[in-house]
C-alpha positions as CSV (number, residue, x, y, z in Angstrom):
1,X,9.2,-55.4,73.1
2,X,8.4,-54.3,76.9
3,X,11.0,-54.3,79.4
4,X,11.8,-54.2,82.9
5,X,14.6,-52.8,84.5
6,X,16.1,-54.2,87.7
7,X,14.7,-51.3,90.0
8,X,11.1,-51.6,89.0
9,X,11.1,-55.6,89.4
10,X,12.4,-54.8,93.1
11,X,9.7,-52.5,93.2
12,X,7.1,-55.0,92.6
13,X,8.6,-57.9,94.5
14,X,9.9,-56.4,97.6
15,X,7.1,-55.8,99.5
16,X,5.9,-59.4,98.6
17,X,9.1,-61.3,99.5
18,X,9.8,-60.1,103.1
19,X,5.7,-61.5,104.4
20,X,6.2,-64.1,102.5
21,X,9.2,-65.6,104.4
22,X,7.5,-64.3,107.6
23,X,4.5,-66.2,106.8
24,X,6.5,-68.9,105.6
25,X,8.6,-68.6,108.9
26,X,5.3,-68.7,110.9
27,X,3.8,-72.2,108.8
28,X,6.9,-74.0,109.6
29,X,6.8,-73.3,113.6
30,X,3.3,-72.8,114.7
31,X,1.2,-76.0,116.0
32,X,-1.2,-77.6,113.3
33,X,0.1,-75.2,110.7
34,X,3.7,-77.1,110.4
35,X,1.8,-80.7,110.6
36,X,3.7,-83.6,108.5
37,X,-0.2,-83.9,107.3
38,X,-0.4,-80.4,105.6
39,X,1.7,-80.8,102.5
40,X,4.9,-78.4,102.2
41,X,4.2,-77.1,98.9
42,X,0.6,-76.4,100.1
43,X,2.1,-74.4,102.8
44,X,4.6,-72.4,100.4
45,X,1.4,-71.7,98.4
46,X,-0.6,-70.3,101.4
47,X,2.0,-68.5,102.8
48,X,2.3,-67.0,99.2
49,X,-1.1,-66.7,99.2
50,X,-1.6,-64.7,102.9
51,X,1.3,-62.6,101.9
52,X,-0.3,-61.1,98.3
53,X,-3.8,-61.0,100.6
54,X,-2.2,-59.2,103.2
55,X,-0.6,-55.9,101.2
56,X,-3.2,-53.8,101.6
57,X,-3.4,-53.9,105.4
58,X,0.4,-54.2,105.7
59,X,0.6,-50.7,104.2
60,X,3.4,-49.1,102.5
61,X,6.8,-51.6,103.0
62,X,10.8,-50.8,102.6
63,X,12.1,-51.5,98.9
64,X,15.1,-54.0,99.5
65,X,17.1,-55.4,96.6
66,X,17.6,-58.8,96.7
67,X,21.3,-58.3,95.7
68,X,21.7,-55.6,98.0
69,X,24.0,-56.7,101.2
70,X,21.1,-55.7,103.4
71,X,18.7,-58.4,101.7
72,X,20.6,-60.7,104.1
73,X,19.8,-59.1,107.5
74,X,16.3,-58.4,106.3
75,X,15.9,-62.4,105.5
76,X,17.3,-63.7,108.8
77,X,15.2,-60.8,110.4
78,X,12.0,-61.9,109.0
79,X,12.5,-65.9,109.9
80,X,13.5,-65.0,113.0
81,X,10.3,-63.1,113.8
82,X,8.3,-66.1,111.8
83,X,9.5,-68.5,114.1
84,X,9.8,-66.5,117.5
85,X,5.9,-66.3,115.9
86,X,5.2,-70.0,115.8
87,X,7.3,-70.8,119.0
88,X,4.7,-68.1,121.4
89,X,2.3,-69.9,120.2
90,X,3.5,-73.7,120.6
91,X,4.5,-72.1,124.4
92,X,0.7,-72.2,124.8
93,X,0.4,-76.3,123.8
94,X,3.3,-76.9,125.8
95,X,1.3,-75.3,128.9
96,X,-1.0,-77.3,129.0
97,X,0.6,-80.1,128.1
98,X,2.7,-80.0,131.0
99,X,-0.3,-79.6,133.3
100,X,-1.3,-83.0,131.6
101,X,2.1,-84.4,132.6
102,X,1.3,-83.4,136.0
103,X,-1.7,-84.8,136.7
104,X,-0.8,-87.7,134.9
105,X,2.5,-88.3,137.5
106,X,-0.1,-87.6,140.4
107,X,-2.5,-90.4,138.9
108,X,0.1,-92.9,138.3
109,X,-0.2,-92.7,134.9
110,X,3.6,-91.9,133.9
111,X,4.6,-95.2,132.8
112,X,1.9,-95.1,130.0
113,X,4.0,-93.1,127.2
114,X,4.6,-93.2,123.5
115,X,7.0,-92.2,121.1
116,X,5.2,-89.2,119.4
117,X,6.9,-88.7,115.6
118,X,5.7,-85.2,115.5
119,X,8.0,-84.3,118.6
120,X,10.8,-87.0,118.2
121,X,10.4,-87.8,122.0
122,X,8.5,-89.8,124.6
123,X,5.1,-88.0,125.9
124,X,2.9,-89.5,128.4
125,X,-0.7,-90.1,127.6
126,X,-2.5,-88.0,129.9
127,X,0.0,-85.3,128.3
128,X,-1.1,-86.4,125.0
129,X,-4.4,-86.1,125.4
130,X,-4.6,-82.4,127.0
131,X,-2.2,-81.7,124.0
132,X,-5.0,-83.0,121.6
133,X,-7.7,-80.7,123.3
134,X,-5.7,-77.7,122.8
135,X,-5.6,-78.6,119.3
136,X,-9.3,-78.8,118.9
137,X,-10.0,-75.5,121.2
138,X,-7.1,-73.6,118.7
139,X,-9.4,-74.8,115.5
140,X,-12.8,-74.1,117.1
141,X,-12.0,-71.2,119.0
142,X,-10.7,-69.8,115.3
143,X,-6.6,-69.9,116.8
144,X,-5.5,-70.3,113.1
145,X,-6.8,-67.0,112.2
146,X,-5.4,-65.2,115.4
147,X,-2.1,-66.5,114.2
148,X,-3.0,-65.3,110.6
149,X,-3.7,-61.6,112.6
150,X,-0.7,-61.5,114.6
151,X,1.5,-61.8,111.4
152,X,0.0,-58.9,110.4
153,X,-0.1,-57.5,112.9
154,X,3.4,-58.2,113.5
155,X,4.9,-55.4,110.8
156,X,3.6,-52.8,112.9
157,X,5.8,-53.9,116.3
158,X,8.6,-55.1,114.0
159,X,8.8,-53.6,110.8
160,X,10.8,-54.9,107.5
161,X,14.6,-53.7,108.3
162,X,18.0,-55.5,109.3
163,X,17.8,-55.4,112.9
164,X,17.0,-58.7,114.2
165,X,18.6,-58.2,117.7
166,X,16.8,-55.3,117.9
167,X,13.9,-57.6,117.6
168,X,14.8,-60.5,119.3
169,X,15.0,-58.0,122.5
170,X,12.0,-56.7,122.1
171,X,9.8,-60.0,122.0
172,X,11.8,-60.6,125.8
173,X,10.8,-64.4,124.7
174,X,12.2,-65.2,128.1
175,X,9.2,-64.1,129.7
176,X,6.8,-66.1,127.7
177,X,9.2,-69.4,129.2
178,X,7.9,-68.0,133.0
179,X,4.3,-68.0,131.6
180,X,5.1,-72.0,130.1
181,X,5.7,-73.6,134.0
182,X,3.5,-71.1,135.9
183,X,0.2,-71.6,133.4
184,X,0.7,-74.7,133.3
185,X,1.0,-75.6,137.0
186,X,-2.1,-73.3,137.1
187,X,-4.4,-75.4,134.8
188,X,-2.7,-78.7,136.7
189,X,-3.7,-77.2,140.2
190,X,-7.3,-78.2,140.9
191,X,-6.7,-82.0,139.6
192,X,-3.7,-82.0,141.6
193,X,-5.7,-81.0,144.9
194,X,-7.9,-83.8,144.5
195,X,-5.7,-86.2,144.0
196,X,-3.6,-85.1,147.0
197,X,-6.8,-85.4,148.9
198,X,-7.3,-88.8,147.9
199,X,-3.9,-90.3,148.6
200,X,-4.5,-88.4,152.2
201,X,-7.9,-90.4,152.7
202,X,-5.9,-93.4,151.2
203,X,-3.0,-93.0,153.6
204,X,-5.7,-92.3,156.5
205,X,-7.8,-95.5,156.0
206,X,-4.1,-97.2,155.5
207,X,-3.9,-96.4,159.0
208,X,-7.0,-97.1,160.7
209,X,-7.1,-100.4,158.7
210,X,-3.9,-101.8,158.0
211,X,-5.1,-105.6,157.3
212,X,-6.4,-103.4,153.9
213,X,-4.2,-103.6,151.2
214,X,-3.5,-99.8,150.5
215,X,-1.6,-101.3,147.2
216,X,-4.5,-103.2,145.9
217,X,-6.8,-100.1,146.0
218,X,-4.6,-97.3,145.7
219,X,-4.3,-97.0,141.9
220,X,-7.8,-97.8,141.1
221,X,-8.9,-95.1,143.6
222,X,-6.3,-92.4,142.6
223,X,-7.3,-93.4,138.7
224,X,-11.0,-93.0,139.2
225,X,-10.2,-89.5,141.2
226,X,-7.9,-88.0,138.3
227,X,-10.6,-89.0,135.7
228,X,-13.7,-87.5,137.4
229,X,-11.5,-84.0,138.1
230,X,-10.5,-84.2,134.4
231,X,-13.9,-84.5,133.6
232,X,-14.7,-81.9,135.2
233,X,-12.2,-79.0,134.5
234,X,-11.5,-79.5,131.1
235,X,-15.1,-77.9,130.0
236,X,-13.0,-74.9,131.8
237,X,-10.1,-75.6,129.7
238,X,-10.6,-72.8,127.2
239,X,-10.5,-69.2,129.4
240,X,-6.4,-70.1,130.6
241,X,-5.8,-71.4,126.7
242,X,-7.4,-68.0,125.4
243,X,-5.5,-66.5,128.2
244,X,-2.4,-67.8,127.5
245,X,-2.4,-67.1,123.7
246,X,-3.7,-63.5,124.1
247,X,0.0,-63.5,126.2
248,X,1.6,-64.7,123.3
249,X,0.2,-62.4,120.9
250,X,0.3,-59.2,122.8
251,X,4.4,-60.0,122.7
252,X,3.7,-59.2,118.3
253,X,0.8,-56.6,118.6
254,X,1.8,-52.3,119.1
255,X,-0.5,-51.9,122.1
């Protein structure tokens, strides 16, 4: 009858376990990848799946019991690297999504919100829809697979141990917060320009004209303007996205 003792079943499963819950980690916080639409025991099968792919790159891994004390550190280290994972790269939807916001409260479009399920609160529709290009840029532009990399990748910067503070003050996760507001004023300048040009040639013509009814023709005007200027910077959408997500990986990758 063959046999296996304790040891050589940690042998075998170790090195498994600890990408597997970073992957896992990663799936559950990253945009697209932690969808309601994407099944959860799909996900536990991919992650299981990029974890037994990834061995051979990830090299040669710490043996960790799993009734050893330090299984515990190791588990809370590699979640909280998963997430601090998924969260980077959410900062980079939430840039630009804030730019839409912007624009949107500049074109008088802030009263058009929704409830959005996926976020549990109200987002505008402008916001929405700058959200919803990210999206596509991240699948064309192959931002799935990035993620995928930086996981990897991840082992070198922060390898398997029990050290998550260590970690945690590595990443400097305040940073990529900065990045969130200035990026995303950034993307939200040009558009914003406009439109302050506009309600300046509106409060101008408000002047010279006052039997005009600046009300009547302010919002169609300052609609028309935001639409044609996001017409015409979103086709340059993709160079601060892929900006902003090398940012967010270079936090995970040993330069």
């Amino acid at each position: 009858m063959i046999g296996f003792s304790e040891a050589q079943l940690t042998a075998w499963l170790s090195p498994l376990i600890w990408p597997f819950l970073r992957t896992l980690a990663v799936f559950t916080s990253a945009p697209l990848l932690s969808s309601k639409a994407f099944p959860v025991r799909a996900r536990i099968g991919l992650a299981f799946f990029v974890a037994l792919a990834a061995q051979p790159a990830l090299g040669p891994q710490p043996v960790i019991s799993i009734t050893d004390g330090a299984a515990l550190g190791a588990v809370f280290q590699q979640v909280g690297v998963g997430l601090a994972i998924g969260f980077a790269i959410r900062v980079v939807f939430s840039a630009v999504e804030l730019a839409g916001e912007v624009v949107g409260f500049q074109m008088g479009l802030s009263f058009a919100s929704f409830f959005d399920p996926s976020m549990g609160s109200q987002v505008s529709a402008v916001g929405s829809f700058f959200n919803q290009m990210t999206l596509f840029m991240f699948v064309v532009m192959n931002g799935h697979l990035l993620v995928l990399m930086t996981v990897i990748k991840s082992f070198q910067s922060f390898p398997v141990d029990q050290n998550f503070l260590e970690a945690l003050k590595q990443m400097k996760m305040l940073d990529l917060g900065m990045d969130l507001f200035a990026s995303g004023l950034w993307i939200a300048l040009p558009m914003v320009g406009m439109l302050m040009f506009a309600n300046l040639a509106l409060g101008i013509v408000s002047r010279v004209a006052p039997q005009m009814n600046i009300y009547a023709i302010g919002f169609p005007v300052t609609l028309s303007v935001g639409l044609i200027g996001m017409a015409a910077t979103l086709p340059m959408l993709d160079e601060p996205v892929m900006a902003l997500m090398q940012r967010a990986i270079d936090v995970f990758v040993v330069k």
